[in-house]
C-alpha positions as CSV (number, residue, x, y, z in Angstrom):
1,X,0.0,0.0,0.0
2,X,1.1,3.2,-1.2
3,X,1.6,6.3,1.4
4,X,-1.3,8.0,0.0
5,X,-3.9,5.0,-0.7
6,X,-3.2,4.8,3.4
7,X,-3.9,8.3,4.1
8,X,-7.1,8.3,2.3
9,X,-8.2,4.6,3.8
10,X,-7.5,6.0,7.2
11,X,-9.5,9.5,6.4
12,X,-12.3,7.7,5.4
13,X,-12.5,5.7,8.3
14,X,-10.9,2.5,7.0
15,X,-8.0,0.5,8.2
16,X,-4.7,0.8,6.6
17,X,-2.2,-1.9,6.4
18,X,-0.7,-0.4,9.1
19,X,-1.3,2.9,10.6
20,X,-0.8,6.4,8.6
21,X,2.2,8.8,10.4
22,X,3.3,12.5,9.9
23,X,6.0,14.3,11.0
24,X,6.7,17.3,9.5
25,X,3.7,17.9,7.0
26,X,2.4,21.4,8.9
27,X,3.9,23.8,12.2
28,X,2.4,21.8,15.0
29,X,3.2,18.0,13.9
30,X,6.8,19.0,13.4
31,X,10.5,18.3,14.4
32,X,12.8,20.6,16.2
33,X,15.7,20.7,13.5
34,X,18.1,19.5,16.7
35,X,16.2,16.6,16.8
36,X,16.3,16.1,13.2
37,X,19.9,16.3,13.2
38,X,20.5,13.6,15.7
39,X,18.4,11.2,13.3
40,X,20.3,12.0,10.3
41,X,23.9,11.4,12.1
42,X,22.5,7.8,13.5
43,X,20.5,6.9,10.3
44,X,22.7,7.9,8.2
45,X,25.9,8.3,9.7
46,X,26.6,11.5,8.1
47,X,27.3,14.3,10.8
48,X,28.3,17.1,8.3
49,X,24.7,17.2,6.9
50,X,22.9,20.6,7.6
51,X,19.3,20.3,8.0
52,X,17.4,23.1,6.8
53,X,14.7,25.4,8.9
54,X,11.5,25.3,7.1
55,X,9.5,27.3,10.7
56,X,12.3,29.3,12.2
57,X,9.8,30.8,14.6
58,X,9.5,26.9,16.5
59,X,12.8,25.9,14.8
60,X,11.3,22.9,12.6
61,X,13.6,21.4,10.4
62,X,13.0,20.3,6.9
63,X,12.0,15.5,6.9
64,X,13.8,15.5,3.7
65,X,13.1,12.2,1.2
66,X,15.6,10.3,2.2
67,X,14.9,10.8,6.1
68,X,11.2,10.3,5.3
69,X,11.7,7.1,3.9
70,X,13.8,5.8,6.8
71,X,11.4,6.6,9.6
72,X,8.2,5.3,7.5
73,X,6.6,9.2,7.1
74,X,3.6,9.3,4.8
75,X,2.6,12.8,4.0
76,X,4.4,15.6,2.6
77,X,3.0,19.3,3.7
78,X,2.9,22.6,1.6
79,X,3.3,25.6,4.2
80,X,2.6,29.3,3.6
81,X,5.1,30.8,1.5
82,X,6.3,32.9,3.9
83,X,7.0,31.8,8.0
84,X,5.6,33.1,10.8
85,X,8.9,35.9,10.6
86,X,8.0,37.2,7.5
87,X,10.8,35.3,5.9
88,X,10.9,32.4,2.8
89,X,13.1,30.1,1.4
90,X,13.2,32.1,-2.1
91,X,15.6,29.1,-3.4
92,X,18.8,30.2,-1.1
93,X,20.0,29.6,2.2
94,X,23.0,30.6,4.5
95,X,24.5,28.6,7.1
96,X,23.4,29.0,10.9
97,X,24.6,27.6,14.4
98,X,22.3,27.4,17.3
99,X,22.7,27.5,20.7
100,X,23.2,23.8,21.4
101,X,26.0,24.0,18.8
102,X,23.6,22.2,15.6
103,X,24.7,23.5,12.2
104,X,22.3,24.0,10.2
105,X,21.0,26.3,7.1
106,X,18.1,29.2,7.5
107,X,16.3,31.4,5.1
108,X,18.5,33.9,2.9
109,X,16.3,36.9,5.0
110,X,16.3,35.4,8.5
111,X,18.5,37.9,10.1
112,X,19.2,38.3,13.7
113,X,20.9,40.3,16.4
114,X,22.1,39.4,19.9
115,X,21.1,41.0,22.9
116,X,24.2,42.7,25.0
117,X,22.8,42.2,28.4
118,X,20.9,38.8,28.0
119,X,22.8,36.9,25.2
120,X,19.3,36.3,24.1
121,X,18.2,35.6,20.0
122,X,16.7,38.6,18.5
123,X,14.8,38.3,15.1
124,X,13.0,40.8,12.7
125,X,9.7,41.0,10.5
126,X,11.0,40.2,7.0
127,X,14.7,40.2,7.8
128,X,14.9,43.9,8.3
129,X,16.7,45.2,10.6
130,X,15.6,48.9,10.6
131,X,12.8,48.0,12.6
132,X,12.3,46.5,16.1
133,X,12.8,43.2,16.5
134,X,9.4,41.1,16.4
135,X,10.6,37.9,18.3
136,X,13.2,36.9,20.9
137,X,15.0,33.4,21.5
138,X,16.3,33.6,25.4
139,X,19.6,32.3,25.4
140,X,20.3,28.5,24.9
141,X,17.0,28.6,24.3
142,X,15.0,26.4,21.5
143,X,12.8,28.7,20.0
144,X,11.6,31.7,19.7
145,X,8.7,33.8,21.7
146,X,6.7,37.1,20.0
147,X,7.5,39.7,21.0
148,X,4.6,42.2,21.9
149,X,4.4,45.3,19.9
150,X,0.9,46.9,21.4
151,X,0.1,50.3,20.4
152,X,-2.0,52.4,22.5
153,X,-5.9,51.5,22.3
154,X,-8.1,54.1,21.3
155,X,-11.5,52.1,22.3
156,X,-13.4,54.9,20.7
157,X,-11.3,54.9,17.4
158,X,-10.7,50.7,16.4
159,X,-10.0,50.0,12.9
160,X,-10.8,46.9,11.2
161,X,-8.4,47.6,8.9
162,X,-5.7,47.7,11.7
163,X,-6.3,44.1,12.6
164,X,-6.7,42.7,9.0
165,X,-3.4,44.3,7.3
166,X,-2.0,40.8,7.2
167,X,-5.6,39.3,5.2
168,X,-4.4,40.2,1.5
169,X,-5.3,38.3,-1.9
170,X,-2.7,36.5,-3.7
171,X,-0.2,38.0,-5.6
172,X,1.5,36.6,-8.5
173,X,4.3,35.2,-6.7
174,X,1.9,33.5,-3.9
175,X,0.1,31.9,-7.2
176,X,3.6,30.9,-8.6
177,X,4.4,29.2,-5.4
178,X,1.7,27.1,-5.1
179,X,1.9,26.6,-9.2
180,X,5.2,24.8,-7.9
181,X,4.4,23.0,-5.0
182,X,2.2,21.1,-7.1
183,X,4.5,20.2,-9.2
184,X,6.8,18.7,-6.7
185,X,3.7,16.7,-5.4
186,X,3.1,15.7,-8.5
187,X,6.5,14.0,-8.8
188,X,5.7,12.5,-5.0
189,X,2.8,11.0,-5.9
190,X,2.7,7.9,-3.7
191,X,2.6,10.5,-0.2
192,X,-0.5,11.7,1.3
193,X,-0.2,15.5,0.6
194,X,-1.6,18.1,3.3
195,X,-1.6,22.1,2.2
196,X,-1.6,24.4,4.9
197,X,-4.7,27.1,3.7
198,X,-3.4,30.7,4.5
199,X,-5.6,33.6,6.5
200,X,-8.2,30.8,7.6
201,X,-7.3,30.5,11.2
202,X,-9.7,32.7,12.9
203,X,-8.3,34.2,16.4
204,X,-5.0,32.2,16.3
205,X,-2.9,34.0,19.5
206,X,0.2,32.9,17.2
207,X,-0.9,35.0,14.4
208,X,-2.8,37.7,16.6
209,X,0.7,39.6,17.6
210,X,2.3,39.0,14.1
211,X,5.6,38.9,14.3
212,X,6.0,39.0,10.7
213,X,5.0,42.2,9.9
214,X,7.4,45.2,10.8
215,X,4.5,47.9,12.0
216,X,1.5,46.2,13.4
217,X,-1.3,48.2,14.1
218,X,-5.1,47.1,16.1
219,X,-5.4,45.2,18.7
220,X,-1.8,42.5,19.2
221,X,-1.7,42.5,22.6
222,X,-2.0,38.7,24.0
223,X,-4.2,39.4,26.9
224,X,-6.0,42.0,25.0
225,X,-6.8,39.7,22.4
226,X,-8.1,37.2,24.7
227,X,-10.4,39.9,26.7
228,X,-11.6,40.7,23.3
229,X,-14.2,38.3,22.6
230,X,-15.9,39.8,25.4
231,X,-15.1,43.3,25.5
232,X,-15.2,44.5,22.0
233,X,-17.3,41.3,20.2
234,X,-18.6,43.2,17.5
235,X,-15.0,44.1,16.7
236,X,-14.0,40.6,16.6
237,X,-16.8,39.5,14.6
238,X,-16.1,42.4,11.6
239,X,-12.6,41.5,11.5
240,X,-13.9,37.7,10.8
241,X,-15.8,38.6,8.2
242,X,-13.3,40.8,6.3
243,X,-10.6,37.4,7.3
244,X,-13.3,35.4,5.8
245,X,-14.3,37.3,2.7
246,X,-10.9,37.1,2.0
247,X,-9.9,33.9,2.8
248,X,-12.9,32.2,0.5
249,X,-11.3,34.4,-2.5
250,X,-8.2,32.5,-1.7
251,X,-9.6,29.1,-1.2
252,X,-11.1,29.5,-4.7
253,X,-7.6,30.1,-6.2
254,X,-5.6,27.5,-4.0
255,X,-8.6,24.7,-5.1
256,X,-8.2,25.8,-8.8
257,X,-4.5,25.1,-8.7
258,X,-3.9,22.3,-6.6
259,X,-7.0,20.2,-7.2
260,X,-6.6,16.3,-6.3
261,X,-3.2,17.0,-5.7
262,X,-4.1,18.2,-2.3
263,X,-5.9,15.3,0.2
264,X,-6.1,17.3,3.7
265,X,-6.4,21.3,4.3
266,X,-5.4,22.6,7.8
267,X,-7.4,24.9,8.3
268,X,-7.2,26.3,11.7
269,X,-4.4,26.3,14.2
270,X,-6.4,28.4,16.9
271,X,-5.8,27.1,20.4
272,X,-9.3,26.7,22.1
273,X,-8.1,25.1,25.5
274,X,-6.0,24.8,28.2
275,X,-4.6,22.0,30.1
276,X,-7.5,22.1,32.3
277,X,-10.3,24.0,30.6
278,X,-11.5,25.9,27.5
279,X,-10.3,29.5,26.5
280,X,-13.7,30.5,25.9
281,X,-17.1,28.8,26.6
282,X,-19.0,27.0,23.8
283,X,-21.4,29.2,23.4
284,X,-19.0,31.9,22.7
285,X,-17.3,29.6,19.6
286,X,-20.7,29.1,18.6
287,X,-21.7,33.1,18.3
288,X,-18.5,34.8,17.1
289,X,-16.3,31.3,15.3
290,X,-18.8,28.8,14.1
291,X,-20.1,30.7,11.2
292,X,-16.7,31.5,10.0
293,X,-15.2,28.1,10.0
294,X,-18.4,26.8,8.3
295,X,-17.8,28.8,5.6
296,X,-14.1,28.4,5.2
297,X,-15.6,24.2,5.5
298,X,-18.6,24.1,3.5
299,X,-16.7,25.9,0.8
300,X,-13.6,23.5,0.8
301,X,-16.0,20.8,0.7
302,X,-18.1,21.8,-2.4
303,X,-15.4,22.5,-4.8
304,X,-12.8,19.7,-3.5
305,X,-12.0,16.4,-2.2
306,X,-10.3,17.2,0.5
307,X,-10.6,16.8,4.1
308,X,-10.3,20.2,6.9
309,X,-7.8,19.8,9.8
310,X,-8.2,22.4,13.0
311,X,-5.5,22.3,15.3
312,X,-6.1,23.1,19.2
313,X,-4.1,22.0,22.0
314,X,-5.9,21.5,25.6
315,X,-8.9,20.2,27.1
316,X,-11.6,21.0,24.7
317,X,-13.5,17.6,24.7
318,X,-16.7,20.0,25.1
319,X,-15.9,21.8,21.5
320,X,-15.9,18.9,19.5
321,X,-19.5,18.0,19.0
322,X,-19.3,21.9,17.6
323,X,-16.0,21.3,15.6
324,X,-17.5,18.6,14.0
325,X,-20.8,20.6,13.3
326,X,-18.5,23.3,11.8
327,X,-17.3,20.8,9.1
328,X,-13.9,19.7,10.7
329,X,-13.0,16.8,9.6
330,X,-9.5,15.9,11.3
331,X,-8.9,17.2,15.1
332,X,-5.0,17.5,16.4
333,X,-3.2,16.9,18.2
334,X,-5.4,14.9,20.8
335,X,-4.0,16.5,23.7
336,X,-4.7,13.4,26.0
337,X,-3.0,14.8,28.8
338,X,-5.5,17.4,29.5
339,X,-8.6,17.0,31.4
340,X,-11.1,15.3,30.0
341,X,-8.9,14.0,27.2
342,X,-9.2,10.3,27.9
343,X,-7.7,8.6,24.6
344,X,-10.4,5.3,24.7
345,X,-13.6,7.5,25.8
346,X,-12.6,10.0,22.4
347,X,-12.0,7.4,20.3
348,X,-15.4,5.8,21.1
349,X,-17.6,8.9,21.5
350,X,-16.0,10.5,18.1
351,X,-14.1,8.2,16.5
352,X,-16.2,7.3,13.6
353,X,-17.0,11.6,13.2
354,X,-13.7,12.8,13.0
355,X,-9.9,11.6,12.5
356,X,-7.5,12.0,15.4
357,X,-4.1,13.2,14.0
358,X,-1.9,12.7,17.0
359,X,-2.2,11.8,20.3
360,X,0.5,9.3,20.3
361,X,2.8,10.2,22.8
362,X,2.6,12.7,25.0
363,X,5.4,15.4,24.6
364,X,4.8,17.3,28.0
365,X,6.4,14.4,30.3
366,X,6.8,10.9,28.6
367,X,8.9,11.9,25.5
368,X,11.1,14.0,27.3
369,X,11.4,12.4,30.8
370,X,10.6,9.0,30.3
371,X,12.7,6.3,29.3
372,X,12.8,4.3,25.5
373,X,10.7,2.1,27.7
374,X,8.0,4.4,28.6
375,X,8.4,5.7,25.6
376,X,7.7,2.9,23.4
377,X,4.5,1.2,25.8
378,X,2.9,4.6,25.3
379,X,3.0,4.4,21.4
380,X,2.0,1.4,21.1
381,X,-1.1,1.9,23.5
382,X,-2.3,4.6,22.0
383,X,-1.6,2.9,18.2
384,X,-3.9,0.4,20.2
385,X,-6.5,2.4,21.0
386,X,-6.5,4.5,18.2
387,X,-6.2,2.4,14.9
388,X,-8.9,-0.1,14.8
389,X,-11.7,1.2,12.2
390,X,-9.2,3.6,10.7
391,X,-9.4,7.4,11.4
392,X,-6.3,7.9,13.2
393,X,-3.0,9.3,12.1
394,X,0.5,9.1,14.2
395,X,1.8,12.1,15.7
396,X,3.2,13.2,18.4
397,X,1.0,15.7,20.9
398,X,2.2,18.6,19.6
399,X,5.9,19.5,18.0
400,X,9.2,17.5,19.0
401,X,11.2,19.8,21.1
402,X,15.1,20.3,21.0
403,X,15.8,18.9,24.3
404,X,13.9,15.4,23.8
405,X,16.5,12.6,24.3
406,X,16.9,11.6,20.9
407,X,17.1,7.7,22.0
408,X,13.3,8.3,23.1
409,X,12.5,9.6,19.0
410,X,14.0,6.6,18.0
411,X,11.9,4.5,20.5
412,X,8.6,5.8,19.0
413,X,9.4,4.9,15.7
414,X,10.4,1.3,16.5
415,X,7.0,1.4,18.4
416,X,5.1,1.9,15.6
417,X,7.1,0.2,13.3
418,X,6.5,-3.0,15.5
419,X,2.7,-2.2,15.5
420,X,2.5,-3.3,11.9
């Protein structure tokens, strides 16, 4: 069985020949590139190899098709042309060293400085360093954090426009990008092929502060952000709408260019929960989110075949009768560590509704702290729980970080290579 006849088996509920993984197709079911430099020096046994950035802003590195092979990875992704720093790959790189001593190989306009007093990382919107910096590494860090660049409110004066800058409809070289990516899909046609859909993430508090562009303007403040639901709905709401009426402009163009080469859209990356709790209530996703991400849905499902992927982290068990009702078709990453999240009661309640993309290992204490031992059990439970019927694909909870023993990656591959 090909990569991609197991993909769509397992998205339509049908069981693969064994079950369908991705690592590195989108931001949040990535690999720090540490991480991914460790597995090319012991698979391969090359340690001069530099593995590439593809999301400096988390440090993901780049599952090339030799490492993708090796590990048994089914899906290849197509991100954003530009990062979450405003930078792209524009067909050059230049070398890099982090922290931790990792050579690798960044974007041609990632450019950074280092603060004096702290030692800390500090990046810029585009590269350009005649503006602030939008994003700060602390030293011997592993990646970076926003940093906020909040205007003075003026409650009486907000500006829709202020909070949309970023919403903008293709230009030529956005339609030339994709015109290539599907190209290079096209020549990998036996993976499972996921296309990260830009400005269709409602609300996402990575997105909210932008770090990517060099003068934000509106409303970029975390905490504001998160009052604003609340305090300034109707706000919220119109900048939805303008996000949407965009966004289903774009859709139209990204269907009409990557057609079947395309088999899941991610759709959303907004984080509705916590570890013990939702951001905001259901009712509130139902009023001011709902509508939108119908839209974005219904409209991806009448003019293509593929499936729609939101990605929120924490307990939101209560949310997912409504995700469902919103069109989702695919919920990551199955954070079963938060409350509520009980891997068998999910997979019976919703497993036959929705796909679970992750969830196989948690990545807040058993990847990192545990042994290979506790490692491997836990994969193979949750490959247990999670397979039978299909709609399940392996990942992690989350991103691998840097500081994961790399002898624990390893033990969750064997784990699910012996679950075959």
């Amino acid at each position: 069985m090909t990569s991609k006849e197991r993909l769509l088996l397992t998205l339509n509920h049908q069981e693969p020949d064994r079950v369908c993984v991705d690592f590195g197709a989108t931001s949040v079911t990535g690999i720090h590139v540490s991480i991914i430099s460790k597995l090319w020096q012991r698979t391969f046994g090359q340690h001069d190899y530099r593995v590439k950035i593809i999301e400096p802003y988390q440090m993901l590195g780049e599952i090339d098709p030799g490492l993708r092979d090796a590990l048994g990875i089914d899906v290849i992704g197509t991100p954003a042309r530009k990062s979450l720093l405003g930078t792209d790959e524009d067909g050059t790189w230049k070398p890099f060293r982090l922290f931790d001593g990792t050579e690798v190989m960044i974007h041609h306009n990632l450019n950074f400085t280092v603060d004096r007093e702290k030692g800390d990382l500090l990046a810029y919107p585009e590269g350009d360093m005649s503006v602030g910096p939008s994003a700060r590494m602390p030293k011997d860090g592993l990646f970076f954090d926003t940093i906020i660049r909040q205007d003075p409110i003026d409650e009486d004066n907000l500006n829709v426009a202020d909070n949309t800058e970023e919403f903008t409809l293709f230009t030529q070289e956005d339609i030339n990008y994709y015109r290539n990516r599907k190209k290079h899909i096209d020549r990998n046609p036996d993976y499972g092929s996921l296309l990260s859909v830009p400005g269709t993430a409602f609300g996402d508090i990575a997105l909210v502060p932008a770090p990517f562009l060099k003068h934000p303007k509106g409303i970029r403040d975390i905490q504001e952000w998160y009052m604003s639901p609340l305090m300034r709905r109707d706000y919220v709401y119109s900048i939805f709408e303008k996000q949407c009426e965009i966004a289903l402009q774009n859709l139209d163009t990204l269907i009409a260019i990557m057609g079947d080469s395309v088999h899941v859209a991610m759709v959303s990356g907004t984080d509705f929960g916590t570890q013990t709790g939702t951001l905001i209530s259901p009712d509130t996703y139902r009023d001011l989110y709902k509508p939108f991400y119908q839209e974005v849905n219904n409209r991806i499902h009448q003019k293509s075949n593929w499936k729609t992927f939101i990605h929120s982290c924490g307990a939101i068990r209560d949310l997912i009768p409504d995700f469902i009702e919103s069109g989702f078709d695919i919920l990551n990453p199955v954070q079963i560590s938060a409350k509520g999240m009980d891997a068998r009661e999910l997979k019976n309640e919703f497993g036959k509704e929705i796909v679970f993309w992750g969830g196989g290992v948690d990545t807040q204490k058993t990847l990192p702290y545990g042994t290979p031992d506790d490692v491997y059990r836990e994969v193979r439970e949750r490959i247990e729980i999670f397979s039978p019927g299909g709609g399940f694909v392996f990942n992690t909870i989350h991103n691998i970080q840097g500081n994961v023993p790399v002898e624990n990656v390893e033990a969750m591959f064997k784990a699910i290579r012996d679950s075959h």
